[in-house]
C-alpha distance (Angstrom), angle and dihedral (degrees) to the residues before:
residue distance angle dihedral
X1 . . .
X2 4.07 . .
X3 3.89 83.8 .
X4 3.68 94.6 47.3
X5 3.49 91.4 48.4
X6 4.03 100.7 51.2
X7 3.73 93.7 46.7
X8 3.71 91.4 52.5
X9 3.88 87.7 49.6
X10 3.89 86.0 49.1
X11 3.90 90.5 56.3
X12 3.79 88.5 44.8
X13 3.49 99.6 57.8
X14 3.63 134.1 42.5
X15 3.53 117.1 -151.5
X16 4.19 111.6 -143.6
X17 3.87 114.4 177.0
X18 3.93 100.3 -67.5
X19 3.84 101.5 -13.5
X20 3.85 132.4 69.2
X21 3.82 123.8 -142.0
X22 3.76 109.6 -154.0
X23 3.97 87.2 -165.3
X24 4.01 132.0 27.0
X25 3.66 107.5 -56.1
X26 4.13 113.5 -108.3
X27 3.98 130.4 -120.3
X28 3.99 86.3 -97.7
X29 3.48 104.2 46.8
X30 3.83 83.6 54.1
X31 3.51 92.3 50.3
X32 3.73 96.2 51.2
X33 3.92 84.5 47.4
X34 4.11 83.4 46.3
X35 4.35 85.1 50.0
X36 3.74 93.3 49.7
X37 3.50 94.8 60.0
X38 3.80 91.6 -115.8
X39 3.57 99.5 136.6
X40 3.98 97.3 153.7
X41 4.13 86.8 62.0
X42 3.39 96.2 36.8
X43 3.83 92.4 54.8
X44 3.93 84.5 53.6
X45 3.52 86.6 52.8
X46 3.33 96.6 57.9
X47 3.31 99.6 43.9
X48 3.88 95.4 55.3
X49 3.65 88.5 49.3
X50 3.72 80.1 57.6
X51 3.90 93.2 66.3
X52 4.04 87.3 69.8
X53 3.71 105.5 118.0
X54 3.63 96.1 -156.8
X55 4.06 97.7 54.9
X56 4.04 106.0 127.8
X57 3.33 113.9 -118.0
X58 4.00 84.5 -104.5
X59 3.59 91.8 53.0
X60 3.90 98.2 50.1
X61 4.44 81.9 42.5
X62 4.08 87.2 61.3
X63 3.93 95.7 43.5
X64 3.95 96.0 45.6
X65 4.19 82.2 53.8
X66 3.78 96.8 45.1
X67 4.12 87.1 65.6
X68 3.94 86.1 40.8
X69 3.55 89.8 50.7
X70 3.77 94.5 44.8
X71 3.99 83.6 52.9
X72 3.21 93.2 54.6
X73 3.82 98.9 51.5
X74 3.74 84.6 42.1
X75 3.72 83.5 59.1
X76 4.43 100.0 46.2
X77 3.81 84.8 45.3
X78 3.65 100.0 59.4
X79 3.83 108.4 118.9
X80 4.05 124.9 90.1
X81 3.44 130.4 -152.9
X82 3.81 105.3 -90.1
X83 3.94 84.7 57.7
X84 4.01 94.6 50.0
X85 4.02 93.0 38.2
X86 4.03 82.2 49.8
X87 3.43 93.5 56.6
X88 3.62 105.8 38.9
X89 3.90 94.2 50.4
X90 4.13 83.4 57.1
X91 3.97 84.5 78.1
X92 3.73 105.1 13.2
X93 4.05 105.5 33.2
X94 3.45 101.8 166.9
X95 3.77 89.2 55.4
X96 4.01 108.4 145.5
X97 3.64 126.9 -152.3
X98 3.99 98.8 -112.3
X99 3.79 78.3 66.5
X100 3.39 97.5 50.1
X101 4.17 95.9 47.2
X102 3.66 84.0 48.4
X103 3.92 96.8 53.8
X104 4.12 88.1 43.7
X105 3.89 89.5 48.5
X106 4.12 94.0 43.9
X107 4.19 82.6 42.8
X108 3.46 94.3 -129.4
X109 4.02 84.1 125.6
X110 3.16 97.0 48.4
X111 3.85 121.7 -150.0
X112 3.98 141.3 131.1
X113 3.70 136.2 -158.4
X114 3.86 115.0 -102.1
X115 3.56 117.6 -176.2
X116 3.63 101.0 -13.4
X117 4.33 88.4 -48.5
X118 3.69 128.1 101.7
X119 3.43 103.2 -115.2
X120 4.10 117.0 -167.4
X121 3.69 124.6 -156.8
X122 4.21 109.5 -102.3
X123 3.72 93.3 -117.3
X124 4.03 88.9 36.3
X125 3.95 92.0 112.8
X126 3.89 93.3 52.4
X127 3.62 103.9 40.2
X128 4.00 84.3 53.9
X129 3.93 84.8 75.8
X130 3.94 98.8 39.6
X131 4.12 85.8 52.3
X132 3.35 122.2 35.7
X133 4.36 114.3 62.6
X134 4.13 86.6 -145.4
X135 3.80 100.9 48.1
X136 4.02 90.9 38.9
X137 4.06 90.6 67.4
X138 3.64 85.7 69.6
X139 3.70 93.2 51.5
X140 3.95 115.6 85.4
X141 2.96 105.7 -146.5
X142 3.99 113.1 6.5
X143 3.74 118.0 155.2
X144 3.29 143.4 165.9
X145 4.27 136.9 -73.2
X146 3.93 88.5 -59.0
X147 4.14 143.9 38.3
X148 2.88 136.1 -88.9
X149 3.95 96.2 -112.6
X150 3.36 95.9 47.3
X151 4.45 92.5 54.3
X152 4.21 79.6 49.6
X153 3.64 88.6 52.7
X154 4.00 97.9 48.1
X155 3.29 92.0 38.4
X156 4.03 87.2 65.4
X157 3.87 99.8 22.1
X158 3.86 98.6 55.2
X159 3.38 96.7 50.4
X160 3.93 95.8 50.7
X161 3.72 85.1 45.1
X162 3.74 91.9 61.0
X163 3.69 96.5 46.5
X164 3.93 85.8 68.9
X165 3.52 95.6 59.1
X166 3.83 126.7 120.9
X167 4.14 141.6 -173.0
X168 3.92 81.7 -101.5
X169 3.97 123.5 62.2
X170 3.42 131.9 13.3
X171 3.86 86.6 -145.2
X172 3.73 110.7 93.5
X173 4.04 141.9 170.0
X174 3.82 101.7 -1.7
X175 3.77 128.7 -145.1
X176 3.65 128.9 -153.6
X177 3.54 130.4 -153.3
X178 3.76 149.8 163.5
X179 3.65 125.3 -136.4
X180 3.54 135.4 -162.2
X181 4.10 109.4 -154.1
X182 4.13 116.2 -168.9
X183 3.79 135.2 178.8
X184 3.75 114.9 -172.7
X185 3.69 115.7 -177.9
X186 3.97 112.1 -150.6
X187 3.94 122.7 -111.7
X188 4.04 114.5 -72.7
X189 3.66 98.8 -9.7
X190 4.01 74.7 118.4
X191 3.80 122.1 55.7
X192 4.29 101.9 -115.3
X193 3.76 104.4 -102.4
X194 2.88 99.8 28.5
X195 4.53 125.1 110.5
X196 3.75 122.6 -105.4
X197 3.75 114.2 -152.6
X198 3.82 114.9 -161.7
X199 3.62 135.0 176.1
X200 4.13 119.3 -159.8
X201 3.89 121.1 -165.5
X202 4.02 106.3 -107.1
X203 4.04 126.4 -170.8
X204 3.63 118.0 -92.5
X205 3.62 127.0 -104.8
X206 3.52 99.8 -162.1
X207 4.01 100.0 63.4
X208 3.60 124.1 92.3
X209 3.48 95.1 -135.5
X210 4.31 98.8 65.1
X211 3.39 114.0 64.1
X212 4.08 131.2 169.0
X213 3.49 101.0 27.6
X214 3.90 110.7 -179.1
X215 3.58 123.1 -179.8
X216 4.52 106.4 -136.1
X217 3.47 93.7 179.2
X218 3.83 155.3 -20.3
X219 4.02 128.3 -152.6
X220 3.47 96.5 -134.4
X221 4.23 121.2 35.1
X222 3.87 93.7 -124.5
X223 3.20 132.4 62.7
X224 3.60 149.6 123.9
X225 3.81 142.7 -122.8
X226 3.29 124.6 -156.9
X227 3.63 118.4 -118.5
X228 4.08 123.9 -112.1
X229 3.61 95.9 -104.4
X230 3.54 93.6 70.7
X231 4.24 113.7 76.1
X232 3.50 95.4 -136.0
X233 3.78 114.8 65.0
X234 3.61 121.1 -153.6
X235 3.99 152.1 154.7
X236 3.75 114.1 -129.0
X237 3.68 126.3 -148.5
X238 3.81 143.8 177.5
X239 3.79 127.6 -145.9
X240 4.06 137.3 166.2
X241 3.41 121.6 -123.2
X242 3.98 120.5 -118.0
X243 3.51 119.6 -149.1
X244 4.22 101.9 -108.4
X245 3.71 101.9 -2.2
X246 3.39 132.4 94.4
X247 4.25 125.5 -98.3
X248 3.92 102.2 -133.8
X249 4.10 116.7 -170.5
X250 3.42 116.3 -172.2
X251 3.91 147.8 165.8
X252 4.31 136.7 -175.7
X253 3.76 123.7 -164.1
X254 3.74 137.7 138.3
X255 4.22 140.7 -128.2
X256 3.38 149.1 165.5
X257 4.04 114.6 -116.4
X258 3.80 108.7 -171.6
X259 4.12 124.0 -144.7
X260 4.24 100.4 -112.1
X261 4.04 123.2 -159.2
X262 3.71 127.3 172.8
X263 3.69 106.8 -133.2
X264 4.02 102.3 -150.9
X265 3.55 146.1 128.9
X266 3.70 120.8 -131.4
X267 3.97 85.7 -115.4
X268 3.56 91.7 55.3
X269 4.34 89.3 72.3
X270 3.92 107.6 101.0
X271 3.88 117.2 -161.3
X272 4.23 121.8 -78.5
X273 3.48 119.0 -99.7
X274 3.89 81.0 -124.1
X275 4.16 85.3 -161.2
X276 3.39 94.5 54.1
X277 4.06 122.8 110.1
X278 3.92 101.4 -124.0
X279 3.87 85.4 49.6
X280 3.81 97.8 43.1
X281 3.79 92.7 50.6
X282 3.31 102.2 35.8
X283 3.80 100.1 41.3
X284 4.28 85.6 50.1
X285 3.86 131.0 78.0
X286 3.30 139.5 -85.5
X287 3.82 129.6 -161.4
X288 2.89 138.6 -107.7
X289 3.63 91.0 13.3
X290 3.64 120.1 24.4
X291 3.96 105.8 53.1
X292 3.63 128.7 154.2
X293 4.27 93.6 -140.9
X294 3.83 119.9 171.3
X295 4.20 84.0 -89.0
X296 3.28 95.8 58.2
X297 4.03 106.7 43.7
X298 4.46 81.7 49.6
X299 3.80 87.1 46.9
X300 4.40 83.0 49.0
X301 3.69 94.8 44.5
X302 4.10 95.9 45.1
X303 3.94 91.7 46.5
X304 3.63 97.5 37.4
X305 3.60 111.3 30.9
X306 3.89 120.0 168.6
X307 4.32 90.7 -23.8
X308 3.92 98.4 136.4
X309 4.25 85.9 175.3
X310 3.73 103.5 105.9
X311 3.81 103.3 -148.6
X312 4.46 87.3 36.0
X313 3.96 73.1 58.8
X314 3.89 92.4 53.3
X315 3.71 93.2 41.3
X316 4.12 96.5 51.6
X317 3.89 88.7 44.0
X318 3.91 89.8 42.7
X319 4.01 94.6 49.8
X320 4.14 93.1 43.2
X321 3.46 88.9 54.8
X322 3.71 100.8 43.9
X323 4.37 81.7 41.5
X324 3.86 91.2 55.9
X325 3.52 113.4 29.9
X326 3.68 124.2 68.6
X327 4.07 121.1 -156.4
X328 3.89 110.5 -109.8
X329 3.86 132.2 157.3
X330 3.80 108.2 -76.7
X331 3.99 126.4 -140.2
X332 4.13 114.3 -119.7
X333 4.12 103.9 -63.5
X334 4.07 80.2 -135.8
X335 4.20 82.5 72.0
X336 3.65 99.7 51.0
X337 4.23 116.8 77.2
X338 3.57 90.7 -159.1
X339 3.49 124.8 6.6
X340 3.65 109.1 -165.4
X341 3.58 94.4 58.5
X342 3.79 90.5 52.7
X343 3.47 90.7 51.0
X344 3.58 84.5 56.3
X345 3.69 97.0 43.0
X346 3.95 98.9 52.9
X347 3.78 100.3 27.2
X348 3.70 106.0 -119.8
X349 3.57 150.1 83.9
X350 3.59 153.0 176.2
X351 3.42 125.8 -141.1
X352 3.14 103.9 -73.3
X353 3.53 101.4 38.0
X354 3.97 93.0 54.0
X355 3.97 89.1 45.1
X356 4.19 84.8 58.8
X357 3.66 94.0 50.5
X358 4.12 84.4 36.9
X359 3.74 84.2 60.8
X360 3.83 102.9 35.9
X361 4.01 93.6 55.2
X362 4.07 89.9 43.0
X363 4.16 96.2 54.7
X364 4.04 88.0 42.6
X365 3.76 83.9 44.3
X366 4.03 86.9 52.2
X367 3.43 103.4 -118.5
X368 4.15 108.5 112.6
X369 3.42 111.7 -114.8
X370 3.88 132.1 -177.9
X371 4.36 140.7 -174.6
X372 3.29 124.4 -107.8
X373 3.55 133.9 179.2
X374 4.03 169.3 154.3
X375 3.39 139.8 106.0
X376 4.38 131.6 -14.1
X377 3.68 104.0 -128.6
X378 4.35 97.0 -164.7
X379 3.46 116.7 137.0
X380 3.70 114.5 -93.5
X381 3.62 88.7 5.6
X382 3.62 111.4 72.7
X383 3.79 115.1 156.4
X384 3.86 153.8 136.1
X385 3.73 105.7 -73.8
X386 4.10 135.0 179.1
X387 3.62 131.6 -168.2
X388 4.06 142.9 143.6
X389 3.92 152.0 -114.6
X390 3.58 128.6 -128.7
X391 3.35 123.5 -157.1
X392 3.87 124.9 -134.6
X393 3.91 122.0 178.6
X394 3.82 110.8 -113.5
X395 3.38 90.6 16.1
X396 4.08 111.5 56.1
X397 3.56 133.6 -153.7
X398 3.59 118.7 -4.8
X399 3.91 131.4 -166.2
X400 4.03 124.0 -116.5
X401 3.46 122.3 -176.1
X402 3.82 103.2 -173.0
X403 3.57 94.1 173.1
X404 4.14 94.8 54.5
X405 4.03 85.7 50.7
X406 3.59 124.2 175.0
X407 3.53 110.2 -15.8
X408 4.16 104.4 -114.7
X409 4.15 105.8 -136.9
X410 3.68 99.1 25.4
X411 3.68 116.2 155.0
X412 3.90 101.1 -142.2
X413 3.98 135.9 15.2
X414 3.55 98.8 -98.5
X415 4.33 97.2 53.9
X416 4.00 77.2 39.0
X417 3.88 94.3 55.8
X418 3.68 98.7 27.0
X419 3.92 100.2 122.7
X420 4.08 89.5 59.1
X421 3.95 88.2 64.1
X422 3.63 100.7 13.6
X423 3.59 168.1 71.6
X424 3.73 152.0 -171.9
X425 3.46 134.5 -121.0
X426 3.61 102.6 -128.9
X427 4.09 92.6 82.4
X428 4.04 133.1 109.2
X429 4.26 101.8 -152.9
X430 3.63 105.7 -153.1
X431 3.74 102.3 152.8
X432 3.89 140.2 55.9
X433 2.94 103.8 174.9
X434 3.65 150.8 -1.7
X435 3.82 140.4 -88.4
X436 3.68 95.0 11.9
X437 3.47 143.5 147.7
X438 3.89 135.9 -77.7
X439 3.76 132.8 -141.3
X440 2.45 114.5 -100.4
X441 3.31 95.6 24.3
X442 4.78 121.7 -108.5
X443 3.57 124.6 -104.5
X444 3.84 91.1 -157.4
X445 3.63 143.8 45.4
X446 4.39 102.0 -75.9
X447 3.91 116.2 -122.9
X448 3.84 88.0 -129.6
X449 3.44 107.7 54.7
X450 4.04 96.1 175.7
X451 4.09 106.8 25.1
X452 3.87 132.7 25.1
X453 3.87 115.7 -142.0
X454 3.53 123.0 116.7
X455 4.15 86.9 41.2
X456 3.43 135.5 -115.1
X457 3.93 136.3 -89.2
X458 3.43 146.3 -155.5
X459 3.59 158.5 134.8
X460 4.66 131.7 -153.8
X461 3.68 75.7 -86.6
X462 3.61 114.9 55.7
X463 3.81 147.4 -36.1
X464 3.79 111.4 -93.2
X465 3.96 112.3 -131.5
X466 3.59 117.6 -147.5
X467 3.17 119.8 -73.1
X468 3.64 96.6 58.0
X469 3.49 91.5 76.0
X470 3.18 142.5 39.0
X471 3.68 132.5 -146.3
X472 4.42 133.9 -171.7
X473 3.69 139.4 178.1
X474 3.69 130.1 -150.7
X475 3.43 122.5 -164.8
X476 3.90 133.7 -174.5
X477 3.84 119.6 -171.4
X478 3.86 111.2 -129.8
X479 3.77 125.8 -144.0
């Protein structure tokens, strides 16, 4: 009976750290577990909530990815202090520790504490030097979101661009290229046998701006690719896994992407048709992401004051952003909850981040306002890239790149503004939006949460996180 009677107790209560749950542990006692830093406990948490037979399958979903999630911020915070201190004293060795409590407390070195450790982002060290103005002087050589080559290029390209352009498209000076897009998954991170599924980002075919897409060749003979209404555009493949080789995916095809630039004055803006259905969605919120909090309506009011002008609206929001908040390397979107307001909170951004907050401040502002993204095509400076579309009556959608900015050099207003009504050629847009759905559709949680880029991967058993793959594009520019 004394047997009986402790196991019963043992099934009764659940022991977590210093505390004792006599049922399954809620979403906010996790979350306050989550807050603490406890993310050993809070894992056990979540997976005795698990043991609830009566979870929906969307419930039991969002717990399995709230220990993936924790992984993965286990993962982007996985420096200590000797290893940060190392590398800051390589360009500042005198550095004292008053400055270095000041930069953690500011968040310009960004770190957290995880299980009782102080736990600093991987690329903590070098962001300190892209975001704060004191620690940058000691920094040879810190810039901005971009290279060096690639400001030289703009600074010539744009403006050659925008002596081609005429009363009649906003398409001008095409480029074509070919592009060579490969997934390889690495050696046994798949059980042999057993079916890789992988999605790769593919150009749109519903945007002006790509034209003559043709398909050269594919690595394997099926596939699939998803159709324009979806926002994220890909090419879907199947492979087998082989015991101790890698899985490799891989597609070639060419297109022409053409340079676009709105041509208009700010006087040429009529009024929304506030009842109509872009401006109604694309002027509302959208959750997690896109919220209009207390932070973000001051942030609105400050920058925009009494400017009724849509596009003047654009243009303050656009240069306040650009102003404040420095390019630095940017944890997985997948860790943030919401990343405007951390944009806001630790005073940088990359591309994508800054595009977010771009986009959150412009709907609340009233102008409609939209994501789009892929890859930047320049040469010598391919890359992931974000930015948006806003939306102006008469006029349509119209490109933003918040990360490119204002182009530094420029020899007249419109090469100098050209990312508030513009955008380059050398682009592959693959996404309209965020958050959405594949084709066909996941099994498991994505590893990009937000954007879709590098691709995704997975197999009947799991999703496979970067890292476990690899992925590369070629690209040769056509005459």
């Amino acid at each position: 009976m004394r047997i009986f009677s402790l196991v019963l107790v043992s099934v009764m209560l659940y022991a977590c750290g210093d505390s004792f749950f006599s049922s399954l542990p809620t979403n906010e006692q996790i979350e306050k577990r989550i807050e603490k830093g406890d993310f050993a406990e809070a894992k056990k948490m979540i997976r005795f909530a698990l043991t609830n037979d009566s979870l929906t399958p969307q419930q039991r979903f969002d717990l399995n990815f709230k220990i993936d999630r924790l992984s993965r911020i286990e993962q982007d915070f996985s420096e200590v202090d000797t290893s940060v201190l190392a590398y800051i004293k390589k360009f500042h060795p005198n550095v004292t520790p008053e400055e270095i409590a000041a930069w953690e407390k500011s968040n310009a070195l960004e770190n957290m504490t995880i299980n009782g450790q102080k736990r600093y982002f991987y690329a903590a060290g070098r962001n300190l030097f892209r975001i704060d103005s004191v620690a940058r002087k000691y920094f040879e050589g810190a810039n901005g979101r971009q290279s060096d080559s690639l400001d030289r290029l703009l600074v010539k390209y744009i403006p050659s661009v925008l002596a081609t352009k005429t009363v009649n498209s906003f398409l001008l000076a095409p480029v074509k290229m070919k592009i060579k897009y490969s997934i390889s998954v690495k050696p046994d991170e798949v059980p042999a046998g057993e079916v890789i599924r992988v999605w790769m980002p593919y150009p749109r075919t519903d945007v002006a701006a790509h034209t003559d897409i043709n398909l050269i060749s594919t690595s394997q003979p099926l596939y699939l690719i998803a159709p324009d209404s979806l926002i994220h555009k890909s090419i879907y493949m199947e492979g087998v896994a082989v015991a101790g080789k890698p899985t490799v995916f891989a597609y070639e095809l060419s297109y022409t992407s053409y340079n676009q630039y709105f041509s208009f004055k700010p006087e040429d803006i009529v009024p929304y048709d506030t009842h109509s259905k872009i401006y109604q969605e694309y002027t509302s919120e959208n959750a997690p992401q896109i919220m209009f909090s207390d932070n973000i309506r001051a942030k609105v009011k400050e920058v925009v004051g009494d400017e009724t002008n849509p596009y003047l609206k654009v243009k303050k929001i656009f240069e306040w952003i650009n102003i404040n908040f420095p390019w630095a390397s940017a944890r997985e979107y997948s860790t943030i909850p919401n990343i405007p307001e951390y944009v806001l909170a630790n005073r940088h951004g990359d591309c994508g981040q800054v595009s977010l907050l771009f986009i959150t401040m412009a709907r609340c502002a009233g102008v409609p306002a939209k994501w789009q993204s892929g890859w930047m095509m320049h040469p010598g400076n391919k890359n992931l890239h974000d930015w948006a579309e806003v939306y102006y009556d008469g006029i349509g959608w119209v490109p933003v790149d918040q990360s490119f900015g204002r182009i530094a050099g420029a020899p007249d207003d419109d090469s100098y503004y050209f990312f508030t009504k513009g955008l380059d050629a050398y682009r592959m847009i693959v996404n309209q939006g965020i958050s959405g759905n594949f084709y066909p559709a996941k099994i498991h949680p994505r590893s990009e949460t937000v954007d879709f880029q590098r691709g995704e991967v997975e197999w009947k058993g799991e999703n496979l996180y970067f890292g476990r793959w690899r992925y590369k594009m070629e690209i040769e520019y056509l005459k």
